[in-house]
BALOBA-1460 file (C-alpha; in Angstrom, 3 decimals):
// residues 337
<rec num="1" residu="x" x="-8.932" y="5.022" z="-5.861"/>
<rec num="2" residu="x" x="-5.294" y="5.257" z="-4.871"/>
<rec num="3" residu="x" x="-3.015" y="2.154" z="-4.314"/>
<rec num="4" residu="x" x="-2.861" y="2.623" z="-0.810"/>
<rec num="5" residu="x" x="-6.748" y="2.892" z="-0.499"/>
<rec num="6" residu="x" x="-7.046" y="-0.317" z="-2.352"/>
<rec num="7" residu="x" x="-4.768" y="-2.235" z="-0.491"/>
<rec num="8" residu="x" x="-5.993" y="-0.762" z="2.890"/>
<rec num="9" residu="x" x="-9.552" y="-1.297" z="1.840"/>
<rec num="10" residu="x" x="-8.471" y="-5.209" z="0.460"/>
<rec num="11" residu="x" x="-7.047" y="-6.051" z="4.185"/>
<rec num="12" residu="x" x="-9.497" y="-4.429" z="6.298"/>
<rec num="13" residu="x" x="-12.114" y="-6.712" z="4.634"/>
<rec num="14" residu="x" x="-11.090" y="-9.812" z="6.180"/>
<rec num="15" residu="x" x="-13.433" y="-10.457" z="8.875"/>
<rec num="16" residu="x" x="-11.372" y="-10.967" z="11.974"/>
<rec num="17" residu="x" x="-9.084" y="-7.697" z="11.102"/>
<rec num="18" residu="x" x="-12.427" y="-6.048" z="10.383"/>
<rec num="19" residu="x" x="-13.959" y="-7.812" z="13.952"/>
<rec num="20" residu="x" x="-10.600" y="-7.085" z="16.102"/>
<rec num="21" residu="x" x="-11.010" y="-3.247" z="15.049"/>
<rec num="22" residu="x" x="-14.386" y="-2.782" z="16.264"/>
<rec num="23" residu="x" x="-13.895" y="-4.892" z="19.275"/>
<rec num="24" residu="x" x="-11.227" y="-2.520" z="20.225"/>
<rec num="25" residu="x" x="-13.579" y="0.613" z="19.986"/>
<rec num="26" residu="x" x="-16.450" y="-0.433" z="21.002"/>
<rec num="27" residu="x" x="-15.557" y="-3.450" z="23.894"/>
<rec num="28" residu="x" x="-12.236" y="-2.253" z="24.819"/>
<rec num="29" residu="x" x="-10.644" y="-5.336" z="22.976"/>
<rec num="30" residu="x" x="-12.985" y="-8.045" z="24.203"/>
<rec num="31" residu="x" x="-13.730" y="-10.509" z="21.593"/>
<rec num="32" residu="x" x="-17.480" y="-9.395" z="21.475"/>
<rec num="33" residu="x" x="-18.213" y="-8.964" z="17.683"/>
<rec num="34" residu="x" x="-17.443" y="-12.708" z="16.514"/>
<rec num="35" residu="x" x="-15.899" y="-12.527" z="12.675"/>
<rec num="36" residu="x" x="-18.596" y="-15.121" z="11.419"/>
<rec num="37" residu="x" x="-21.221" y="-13.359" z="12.139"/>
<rec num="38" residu="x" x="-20.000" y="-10.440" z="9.752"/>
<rec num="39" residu="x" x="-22.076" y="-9.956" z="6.720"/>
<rec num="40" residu="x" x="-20.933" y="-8.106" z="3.915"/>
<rec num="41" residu="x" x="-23.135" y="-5.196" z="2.805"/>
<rec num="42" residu="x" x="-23.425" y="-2.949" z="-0.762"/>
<rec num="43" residu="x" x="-20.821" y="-0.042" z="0.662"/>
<rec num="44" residu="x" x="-22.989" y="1.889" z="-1.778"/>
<rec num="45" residu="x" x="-25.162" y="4.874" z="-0.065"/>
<rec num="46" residu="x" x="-28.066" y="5.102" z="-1.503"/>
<rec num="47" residu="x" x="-31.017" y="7.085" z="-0.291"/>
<rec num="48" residu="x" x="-34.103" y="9.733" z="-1.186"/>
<rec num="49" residu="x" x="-34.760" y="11.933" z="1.701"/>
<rec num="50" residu="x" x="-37.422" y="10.549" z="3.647"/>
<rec num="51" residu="x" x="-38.898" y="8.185" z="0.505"/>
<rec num="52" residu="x" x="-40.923" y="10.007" z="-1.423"/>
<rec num="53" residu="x" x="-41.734" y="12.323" z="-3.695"/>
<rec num="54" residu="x" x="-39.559" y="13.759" z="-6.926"/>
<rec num="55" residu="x" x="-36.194" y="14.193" z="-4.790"/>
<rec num="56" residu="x" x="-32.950" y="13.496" z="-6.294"/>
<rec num="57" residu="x" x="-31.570" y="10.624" z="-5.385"/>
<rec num="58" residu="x" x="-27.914" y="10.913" z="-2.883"/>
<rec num="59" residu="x" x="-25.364" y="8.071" z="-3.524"/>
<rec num="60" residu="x" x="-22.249" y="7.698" z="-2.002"/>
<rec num="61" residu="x" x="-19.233" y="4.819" z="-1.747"/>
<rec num="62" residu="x" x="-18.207" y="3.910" z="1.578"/>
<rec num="63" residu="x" x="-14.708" y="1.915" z="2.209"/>
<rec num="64" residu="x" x="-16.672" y="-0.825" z="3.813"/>
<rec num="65" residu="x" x="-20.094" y="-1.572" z="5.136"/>
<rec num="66" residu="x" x="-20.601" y="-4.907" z="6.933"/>
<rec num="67" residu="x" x="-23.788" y="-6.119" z="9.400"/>
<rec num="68" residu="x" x="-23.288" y="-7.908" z="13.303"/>
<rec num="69" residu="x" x="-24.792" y="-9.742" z="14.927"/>
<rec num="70" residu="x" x="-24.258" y="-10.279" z="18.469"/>
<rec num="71" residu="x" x="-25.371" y="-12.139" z="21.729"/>
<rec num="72" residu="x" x="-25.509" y="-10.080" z="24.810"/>
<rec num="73" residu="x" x="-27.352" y="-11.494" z="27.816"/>
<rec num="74" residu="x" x="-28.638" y="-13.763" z="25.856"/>
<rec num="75" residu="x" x="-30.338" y="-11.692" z="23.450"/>
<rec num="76" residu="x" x="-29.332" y="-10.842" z="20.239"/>
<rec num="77" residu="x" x="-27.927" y="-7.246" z="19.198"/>
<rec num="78" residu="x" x="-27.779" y="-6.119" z="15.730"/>
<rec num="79" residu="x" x="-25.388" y="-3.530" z="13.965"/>
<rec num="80" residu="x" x="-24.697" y="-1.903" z="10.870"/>
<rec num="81" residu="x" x="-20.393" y="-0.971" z="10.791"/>
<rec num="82" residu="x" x="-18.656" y="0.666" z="8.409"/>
<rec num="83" residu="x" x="-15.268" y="1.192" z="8.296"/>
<rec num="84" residu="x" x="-13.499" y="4.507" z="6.301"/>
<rec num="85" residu="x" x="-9.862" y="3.859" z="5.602"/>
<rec num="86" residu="x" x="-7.692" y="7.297" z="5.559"/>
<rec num="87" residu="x" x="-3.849" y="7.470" z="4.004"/>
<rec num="88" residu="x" x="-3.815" y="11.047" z="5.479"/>
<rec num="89" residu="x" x="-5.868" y="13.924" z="6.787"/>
<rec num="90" residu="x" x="-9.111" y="14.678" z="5.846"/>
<rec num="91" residu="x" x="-9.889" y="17.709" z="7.472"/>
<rec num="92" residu="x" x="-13.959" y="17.466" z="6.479"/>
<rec num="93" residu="x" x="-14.646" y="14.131" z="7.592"/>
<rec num="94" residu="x" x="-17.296" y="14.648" z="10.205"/>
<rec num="95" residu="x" x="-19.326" y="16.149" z="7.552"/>
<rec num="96" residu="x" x="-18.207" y="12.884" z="5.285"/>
<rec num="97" residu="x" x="-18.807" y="9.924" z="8.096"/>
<rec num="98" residu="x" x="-21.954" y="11.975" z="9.319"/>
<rec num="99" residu="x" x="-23.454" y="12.099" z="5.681"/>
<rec num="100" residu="x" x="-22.525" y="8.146" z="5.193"/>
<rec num="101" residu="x" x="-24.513" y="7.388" z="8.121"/>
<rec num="102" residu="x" x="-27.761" y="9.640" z="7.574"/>
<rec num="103" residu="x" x="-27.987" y="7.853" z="3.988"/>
<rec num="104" residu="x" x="-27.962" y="4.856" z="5.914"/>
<rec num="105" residu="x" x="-30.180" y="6.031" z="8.368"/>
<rec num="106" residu="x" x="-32.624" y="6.935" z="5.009"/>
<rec num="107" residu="x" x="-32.199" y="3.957" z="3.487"/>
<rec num="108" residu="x" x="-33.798" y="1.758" z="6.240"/>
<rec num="109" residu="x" x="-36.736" y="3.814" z="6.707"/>
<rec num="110" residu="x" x="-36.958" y="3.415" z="2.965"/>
<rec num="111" residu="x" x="-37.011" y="-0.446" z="3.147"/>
<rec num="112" residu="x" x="-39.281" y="-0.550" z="6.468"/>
<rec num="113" residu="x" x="-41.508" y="1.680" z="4.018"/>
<rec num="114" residu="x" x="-41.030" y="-0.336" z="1.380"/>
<rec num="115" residu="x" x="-42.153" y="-3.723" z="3.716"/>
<rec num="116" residu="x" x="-45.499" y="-1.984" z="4.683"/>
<rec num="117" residu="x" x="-46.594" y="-0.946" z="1.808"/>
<rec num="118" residu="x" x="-46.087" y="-4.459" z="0.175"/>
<rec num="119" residu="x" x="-47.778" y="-5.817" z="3.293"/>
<rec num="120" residu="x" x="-50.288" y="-3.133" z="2.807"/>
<rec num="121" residu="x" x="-50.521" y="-3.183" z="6.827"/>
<rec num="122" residu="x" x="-50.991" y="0.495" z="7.598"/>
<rec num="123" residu="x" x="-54.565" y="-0.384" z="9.028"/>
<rec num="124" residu="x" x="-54.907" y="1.028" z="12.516"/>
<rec num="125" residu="x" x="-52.148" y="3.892" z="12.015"/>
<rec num="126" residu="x" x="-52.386" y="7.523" z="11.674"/>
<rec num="127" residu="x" x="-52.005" y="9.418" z="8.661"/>
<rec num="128" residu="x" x="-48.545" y="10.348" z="9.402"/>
<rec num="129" residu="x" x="-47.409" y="6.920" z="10.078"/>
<rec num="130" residu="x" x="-49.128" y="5.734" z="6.768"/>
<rec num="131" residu="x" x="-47.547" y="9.109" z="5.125"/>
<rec num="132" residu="x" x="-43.981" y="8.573" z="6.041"/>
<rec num="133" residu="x" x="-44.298" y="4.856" z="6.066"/>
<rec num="134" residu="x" x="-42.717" y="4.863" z="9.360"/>
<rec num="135" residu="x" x="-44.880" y="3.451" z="12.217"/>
<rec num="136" residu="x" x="-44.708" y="4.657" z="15.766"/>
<rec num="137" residu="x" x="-43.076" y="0.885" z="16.397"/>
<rec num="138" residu="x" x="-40.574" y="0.681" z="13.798"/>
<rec num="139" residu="x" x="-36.685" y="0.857" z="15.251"/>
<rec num="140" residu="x" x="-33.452" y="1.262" z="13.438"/>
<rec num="141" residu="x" x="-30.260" y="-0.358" z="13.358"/>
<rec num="142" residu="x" x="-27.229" y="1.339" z="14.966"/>
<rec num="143" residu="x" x="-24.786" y="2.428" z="12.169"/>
<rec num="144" residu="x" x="-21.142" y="2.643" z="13.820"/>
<rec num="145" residu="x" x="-18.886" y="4.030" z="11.365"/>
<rec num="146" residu="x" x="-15.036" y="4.060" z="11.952"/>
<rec num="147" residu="x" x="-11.997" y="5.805" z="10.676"/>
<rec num="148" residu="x" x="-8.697" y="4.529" z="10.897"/>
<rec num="149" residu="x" x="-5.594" y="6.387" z="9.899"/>
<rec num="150" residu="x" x="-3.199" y="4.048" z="8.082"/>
<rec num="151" residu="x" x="-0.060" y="7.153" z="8.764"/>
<rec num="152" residu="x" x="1.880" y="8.040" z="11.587"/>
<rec num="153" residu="x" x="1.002" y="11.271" z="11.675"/>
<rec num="154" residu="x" x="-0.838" y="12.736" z="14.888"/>
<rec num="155" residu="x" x="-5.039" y="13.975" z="14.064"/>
<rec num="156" residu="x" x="-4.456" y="17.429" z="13.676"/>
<rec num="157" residu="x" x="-8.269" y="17.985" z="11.818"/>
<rec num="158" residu="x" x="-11.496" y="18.238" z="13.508"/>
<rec num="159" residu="x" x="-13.150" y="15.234" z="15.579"/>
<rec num="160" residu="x" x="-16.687" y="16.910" z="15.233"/>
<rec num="161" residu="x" x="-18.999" y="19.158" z="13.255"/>
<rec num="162" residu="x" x="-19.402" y="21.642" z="16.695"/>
<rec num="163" residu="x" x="-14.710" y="21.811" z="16.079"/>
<rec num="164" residu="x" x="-15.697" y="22.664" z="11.594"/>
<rec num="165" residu="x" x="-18.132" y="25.472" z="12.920"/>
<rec num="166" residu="x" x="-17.399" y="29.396" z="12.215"/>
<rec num="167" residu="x" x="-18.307" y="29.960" z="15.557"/>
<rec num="168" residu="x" x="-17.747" y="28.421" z="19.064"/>
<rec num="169" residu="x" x="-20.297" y="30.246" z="20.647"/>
<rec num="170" residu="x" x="-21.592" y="27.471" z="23.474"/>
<rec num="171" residu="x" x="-25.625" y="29.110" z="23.299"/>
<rec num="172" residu="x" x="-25.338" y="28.769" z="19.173"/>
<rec num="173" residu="x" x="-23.630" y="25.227" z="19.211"/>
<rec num="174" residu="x" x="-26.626" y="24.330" z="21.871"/>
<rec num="175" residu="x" x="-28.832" y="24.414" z="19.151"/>
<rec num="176" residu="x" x="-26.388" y="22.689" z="16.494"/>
<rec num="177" residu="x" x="-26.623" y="19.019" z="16.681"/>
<rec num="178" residu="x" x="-23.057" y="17.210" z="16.741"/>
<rec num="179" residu="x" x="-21.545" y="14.291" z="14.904"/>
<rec num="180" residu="x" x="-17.988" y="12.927" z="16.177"/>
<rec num="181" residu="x" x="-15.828" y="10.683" z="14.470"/>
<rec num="182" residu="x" x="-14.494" y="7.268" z="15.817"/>
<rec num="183" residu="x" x="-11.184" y="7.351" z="14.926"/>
<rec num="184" residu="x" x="-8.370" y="4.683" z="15.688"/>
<rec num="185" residu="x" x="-4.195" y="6.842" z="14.435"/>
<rec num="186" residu="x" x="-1.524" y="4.627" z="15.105"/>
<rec num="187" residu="x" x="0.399" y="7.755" z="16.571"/>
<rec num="188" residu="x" x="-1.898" y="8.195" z="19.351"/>
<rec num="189" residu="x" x="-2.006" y="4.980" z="20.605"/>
<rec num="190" residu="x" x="0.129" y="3.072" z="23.673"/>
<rec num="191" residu="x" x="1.458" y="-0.288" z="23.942"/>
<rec num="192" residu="x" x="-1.434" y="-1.434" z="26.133"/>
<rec num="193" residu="x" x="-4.068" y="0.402" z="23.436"/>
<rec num="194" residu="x" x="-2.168" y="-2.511" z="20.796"/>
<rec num="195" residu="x" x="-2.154" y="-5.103" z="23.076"/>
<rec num="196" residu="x" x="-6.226" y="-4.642" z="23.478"/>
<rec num="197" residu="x" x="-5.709" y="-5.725" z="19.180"/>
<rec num="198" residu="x" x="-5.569" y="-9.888" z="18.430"/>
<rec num="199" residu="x" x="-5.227" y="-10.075" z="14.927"/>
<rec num="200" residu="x" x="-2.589" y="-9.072" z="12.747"/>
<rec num="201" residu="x" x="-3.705" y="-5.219" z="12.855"/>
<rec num="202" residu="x" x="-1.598" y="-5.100" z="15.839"/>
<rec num="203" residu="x" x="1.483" y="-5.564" z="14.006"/>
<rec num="204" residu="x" x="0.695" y="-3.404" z="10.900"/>
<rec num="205" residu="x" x="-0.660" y="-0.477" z="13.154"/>
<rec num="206" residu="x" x="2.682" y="-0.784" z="15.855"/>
<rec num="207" residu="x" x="4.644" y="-0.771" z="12.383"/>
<rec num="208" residu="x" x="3.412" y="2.260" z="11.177"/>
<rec num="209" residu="x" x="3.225" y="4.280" z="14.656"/>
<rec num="210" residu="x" x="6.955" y="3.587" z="15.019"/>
<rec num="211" residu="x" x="8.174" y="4.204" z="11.438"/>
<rec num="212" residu="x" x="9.463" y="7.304" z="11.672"/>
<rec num="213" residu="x" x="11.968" y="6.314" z="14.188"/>
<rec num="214" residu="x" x="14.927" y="3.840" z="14.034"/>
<rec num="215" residu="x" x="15.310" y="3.256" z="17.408"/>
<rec num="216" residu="x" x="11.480" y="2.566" z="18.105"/>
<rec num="217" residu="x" x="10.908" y="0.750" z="15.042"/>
<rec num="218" residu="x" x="13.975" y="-1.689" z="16.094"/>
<rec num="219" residu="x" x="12.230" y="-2.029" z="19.581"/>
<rec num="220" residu="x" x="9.257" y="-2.658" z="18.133"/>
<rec num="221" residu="x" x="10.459" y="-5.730" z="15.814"/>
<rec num="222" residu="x" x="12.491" y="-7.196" z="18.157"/>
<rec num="223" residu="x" x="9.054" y="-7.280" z="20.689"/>
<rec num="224" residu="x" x="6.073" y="-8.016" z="17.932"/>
<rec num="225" residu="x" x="6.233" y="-11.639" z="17.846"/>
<rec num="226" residu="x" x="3.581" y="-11.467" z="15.356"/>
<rec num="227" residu="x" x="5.919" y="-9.826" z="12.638"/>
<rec num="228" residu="x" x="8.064" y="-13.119" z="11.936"/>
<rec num="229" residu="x" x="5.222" y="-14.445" z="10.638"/>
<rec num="230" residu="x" x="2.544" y="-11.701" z="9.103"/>
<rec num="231" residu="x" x="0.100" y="-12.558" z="6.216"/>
<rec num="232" residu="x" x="1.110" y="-10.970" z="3.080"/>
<rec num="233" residu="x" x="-2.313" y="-8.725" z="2.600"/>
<rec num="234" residu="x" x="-0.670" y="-6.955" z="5.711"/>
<rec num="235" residu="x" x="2.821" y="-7.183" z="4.906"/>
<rec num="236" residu="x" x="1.694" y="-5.111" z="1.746"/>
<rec num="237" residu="x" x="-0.089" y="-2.631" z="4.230"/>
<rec num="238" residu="x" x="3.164" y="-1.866" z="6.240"/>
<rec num="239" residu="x" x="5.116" y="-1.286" z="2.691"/>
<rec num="240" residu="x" x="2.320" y="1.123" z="1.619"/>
<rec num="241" residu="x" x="1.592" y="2.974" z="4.250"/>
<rec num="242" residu="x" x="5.554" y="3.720" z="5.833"/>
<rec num="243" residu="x" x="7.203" y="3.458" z="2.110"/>
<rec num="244" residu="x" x="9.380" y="0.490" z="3.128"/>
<rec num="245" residu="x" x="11.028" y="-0.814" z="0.496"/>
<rec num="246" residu="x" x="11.061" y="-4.327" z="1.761"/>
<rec num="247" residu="x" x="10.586" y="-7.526" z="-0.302"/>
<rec num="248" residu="x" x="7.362" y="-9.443" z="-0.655"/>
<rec num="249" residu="x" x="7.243" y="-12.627" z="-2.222"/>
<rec num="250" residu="x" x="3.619" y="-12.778" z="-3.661"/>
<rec num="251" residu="x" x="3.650" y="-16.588" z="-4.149"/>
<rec num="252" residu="x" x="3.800" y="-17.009" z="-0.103"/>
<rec num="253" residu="x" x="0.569" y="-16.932" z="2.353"/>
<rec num="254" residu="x" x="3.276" y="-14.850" z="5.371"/>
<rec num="255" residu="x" x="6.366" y="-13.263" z="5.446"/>
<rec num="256" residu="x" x="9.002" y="-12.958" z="8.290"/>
<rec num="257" residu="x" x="9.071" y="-8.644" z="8.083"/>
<rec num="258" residu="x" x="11.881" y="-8.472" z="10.852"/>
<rec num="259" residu="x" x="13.925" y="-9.993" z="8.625"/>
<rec num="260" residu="x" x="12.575" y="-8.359" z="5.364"/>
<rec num="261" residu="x" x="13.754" y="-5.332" z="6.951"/>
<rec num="262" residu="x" x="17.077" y="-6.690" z="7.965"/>
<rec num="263" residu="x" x="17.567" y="-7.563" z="4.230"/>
<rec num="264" residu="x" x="16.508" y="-4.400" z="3.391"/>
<rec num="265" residu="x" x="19.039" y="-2.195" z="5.689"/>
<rec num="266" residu="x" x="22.103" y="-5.034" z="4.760"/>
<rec num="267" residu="x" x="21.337" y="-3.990" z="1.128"/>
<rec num="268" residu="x" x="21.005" y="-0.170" z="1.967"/>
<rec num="269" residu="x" x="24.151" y="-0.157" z="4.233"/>
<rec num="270" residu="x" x="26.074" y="-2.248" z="1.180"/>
<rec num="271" residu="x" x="24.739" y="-0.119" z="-1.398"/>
<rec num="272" residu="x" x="26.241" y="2.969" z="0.991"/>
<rec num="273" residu="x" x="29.891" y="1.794" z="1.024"/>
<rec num="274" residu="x" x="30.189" y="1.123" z="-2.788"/>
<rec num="275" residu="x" x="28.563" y="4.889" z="-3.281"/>
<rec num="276" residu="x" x="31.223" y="5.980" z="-1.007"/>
<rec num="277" residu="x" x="34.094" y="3.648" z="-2.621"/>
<rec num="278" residu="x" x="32.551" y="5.017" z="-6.319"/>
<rec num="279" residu="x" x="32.873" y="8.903" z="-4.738"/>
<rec num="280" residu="x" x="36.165" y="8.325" z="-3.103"/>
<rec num="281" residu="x" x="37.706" y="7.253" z="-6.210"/>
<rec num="282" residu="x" x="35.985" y="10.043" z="-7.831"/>
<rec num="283" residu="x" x="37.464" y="12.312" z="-5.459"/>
<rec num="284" residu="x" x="40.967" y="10.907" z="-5.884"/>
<rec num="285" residu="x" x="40.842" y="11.346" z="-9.921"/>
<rec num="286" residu="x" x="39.921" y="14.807" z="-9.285"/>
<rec num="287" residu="x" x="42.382" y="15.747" z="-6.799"/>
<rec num="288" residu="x" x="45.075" y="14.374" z="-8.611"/>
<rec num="289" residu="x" x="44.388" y="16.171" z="-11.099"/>
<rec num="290" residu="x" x="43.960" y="19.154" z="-9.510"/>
<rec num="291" residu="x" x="47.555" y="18.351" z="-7.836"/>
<rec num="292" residu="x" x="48.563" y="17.677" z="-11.317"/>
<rec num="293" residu="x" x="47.708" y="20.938" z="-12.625"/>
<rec num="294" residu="x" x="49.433" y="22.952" z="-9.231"/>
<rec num="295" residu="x" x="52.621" y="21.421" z="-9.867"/>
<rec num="296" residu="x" x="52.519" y="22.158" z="-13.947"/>
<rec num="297" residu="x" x="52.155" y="25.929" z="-12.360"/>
<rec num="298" residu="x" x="54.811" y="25.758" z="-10.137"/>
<rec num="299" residu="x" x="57.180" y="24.350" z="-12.483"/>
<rec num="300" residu="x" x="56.230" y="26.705" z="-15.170"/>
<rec num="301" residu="x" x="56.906" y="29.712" z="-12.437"/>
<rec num="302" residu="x" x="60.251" y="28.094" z="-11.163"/>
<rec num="303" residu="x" x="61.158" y="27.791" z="-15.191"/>
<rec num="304" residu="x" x="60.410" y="31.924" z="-15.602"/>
<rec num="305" residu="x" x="62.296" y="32.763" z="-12.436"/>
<rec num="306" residu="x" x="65.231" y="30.872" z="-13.446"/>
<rec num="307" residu="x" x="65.314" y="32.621" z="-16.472"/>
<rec num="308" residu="x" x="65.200" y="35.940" z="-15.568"/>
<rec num="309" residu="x" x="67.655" y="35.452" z="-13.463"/>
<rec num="310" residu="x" x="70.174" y="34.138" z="-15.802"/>
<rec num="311" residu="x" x="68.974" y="36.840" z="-18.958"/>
<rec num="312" residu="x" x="69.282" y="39.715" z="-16.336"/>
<rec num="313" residu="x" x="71.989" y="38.368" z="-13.668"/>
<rec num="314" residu="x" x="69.425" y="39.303" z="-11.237"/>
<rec num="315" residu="x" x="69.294" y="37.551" z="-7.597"/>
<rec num="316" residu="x" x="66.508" y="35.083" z="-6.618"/>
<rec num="317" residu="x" x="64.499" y="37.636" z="-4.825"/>
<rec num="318" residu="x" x="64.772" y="39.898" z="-7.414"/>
<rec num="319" residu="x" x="63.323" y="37.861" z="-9.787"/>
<rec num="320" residu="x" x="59.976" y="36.730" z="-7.892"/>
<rec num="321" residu="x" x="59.860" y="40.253" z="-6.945"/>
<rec num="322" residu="x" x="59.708" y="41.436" z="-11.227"/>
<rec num="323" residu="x" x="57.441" y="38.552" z="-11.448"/>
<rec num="324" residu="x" x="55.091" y="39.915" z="-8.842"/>
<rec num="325" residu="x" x="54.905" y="36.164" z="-7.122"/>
<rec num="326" residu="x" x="53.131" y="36.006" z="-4.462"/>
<rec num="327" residu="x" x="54.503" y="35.227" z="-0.903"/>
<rec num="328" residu="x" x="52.806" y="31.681" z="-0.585"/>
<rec num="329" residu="x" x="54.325" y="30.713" z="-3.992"/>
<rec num="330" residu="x" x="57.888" y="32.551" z="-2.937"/>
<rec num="331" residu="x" x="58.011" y="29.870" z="0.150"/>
<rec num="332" residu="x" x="57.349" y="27.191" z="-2.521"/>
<rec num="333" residu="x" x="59.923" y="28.003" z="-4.805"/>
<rec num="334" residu="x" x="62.061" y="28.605" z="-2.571"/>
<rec num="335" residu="x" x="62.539" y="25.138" z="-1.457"/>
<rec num="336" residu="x" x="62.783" y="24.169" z="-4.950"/>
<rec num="337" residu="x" x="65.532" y="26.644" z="-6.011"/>
């Protein structure tokens, strides 16, 4: 696992980040999915096809895999949500998020299997329910699975199988069941899509969407209240993910990141005018001795000139002329004759 995956996957695990980004998908930003009612789950995938049999067993490693509960209408919803955190492209991941959630699909018909046969209930069933293990009753859990793009690039891969297919024939994909991604990218999201965000992914996703420009980025800090005081776990994010050099004092709990990157442009601005007062100096040594070495020429031509002209009583023309001087030098020596 890369750095940036770790760190990604170590600050999406805090409940209420994990909470606020699901909230945002799934209620539009309403604070539906409480964060204490998150339960951590084995991210490990884990499943033989159907149960039975002499079938290799599948395993797979998601980012994170947590169960909800939740009250609507005064009844009580439960989820499965996993979250799958990207640094960049991946231009197969339908076929990646759809396989994550048919092994967890597999896996509770497994353990609903598993429950009968230890409760040795199957009286009254038919022979396929007893066979499969499955009864006719027996629901599953939703499994919401979400990518989020920690880059400020735009989604240029597919959002679907039916977009990964060979062909886009509409009476072939009829027959092809689909799997879309959920997928929150910075790049493609508007101020009111951040201000639907309460916790601290705000900040660290508005961060990243306007990195690649000054002017935005500037906007952007002076605006995000939340900056001047962000946790550290996503002050670490925002370095990762945009390559921002600024500082992060590890001993803290929250960092002011408006000024971090204040410090950091001082420094870079600083650093920029002794480069230039190093180069300039540079510069000067060489062109004086570049003037230094012109004048030893023209000196050293004036000296020959002079010469000839005494030797062979010739006029000053004369002599440039034997010399075969060239006109630009003639002007010069000219003025010194």
């Amino acid at each position: 696992m890369g750095k940036i995956d770790t760190i990604t996957k170590d600050y999406m695990k805090n409940n209420s980040v994990f909470a606020d980004a699901f909230n945002y998908l799934i209620y539009g930003g309403e604070p539906i999915i409480q964060p204490e009612t998150l339960q951590e789950l084995d991210p490990a995938e884990i499943a033989i096809p159907f149960g039975g049999g002499n079938e290799t067993a599948v395993q797979k490693f998601r980012d994170l895999l947590k169960a909800a509960t939740l009250r609507i209408d005064d009844h009580a919803a439960y989820l499965i949500l996993g979250i799958e955190n990207e640094s960049e492209i991946k231009y197969a991941e339908p076929v990646k998020e759809c396989l994550y959630d048919a092994l967890q699909y597999s896996e509770q018909v497994q353990t609903i299997a598993a429950r009968h046969r230890a409760k040795r209930d199957w009286k009254g069933h038919t022979d396929g329910e007893f066979l499969s293990g499955f009864y006719r009753e027996d629901k599953l859990t939703p499994v919401i699975t979400l990518v989020i793009l920690f880059d400020s690039k735009k989604w240029d891969g597919p959002r679907s199988l039916h977009e990964m297919m060979s062909t886009q024939d509409p009476k072939i994909l009829k027959f092809v069941a689909d799997y879309k991604i959920n997928l929150i990218e910075p790049a493609a999201m508007g101020e009111d899509d951040l201000e639907k965000l309460h916790s601290n992914l705000r900040s660290v996703l508005g961060f990243i969407k306007y990195s690649n420009s000054d002017k935005e980025l500037s906007a952007f800090l002076s605006r995000e209240s939340g900056l001047k005081a962000l946790d550290v776990e996503a002050a670490r994010v925002i370095k990762a993910c945009t390559n921002t050099n600024i500082q992060i004092n590890e001993k803290e709990r929250s960092m002011d990141v408006c000024k971090a990157v204040q410090e950091m442009n001082d420094k870079a601005r600083m650093e920029g005018r002794e480069q230039g007062r190093l180069e300039g100096r540079l510069e000067g040594r060489e062109q004086g001795r570049l003037e230094g070495r012109e004048q030893a020429r023209l000196e050293t031509m004036l000296h020959s000139v002079k010469n000839l002209m005494e030797s062979l009583h010739l006029s000053v023309e004369e002599a440039m002329s034997a010399l075969k001087i060239t006109e630009d030098d003639q002007a010069i020596l000219m003025k010194k004759i």
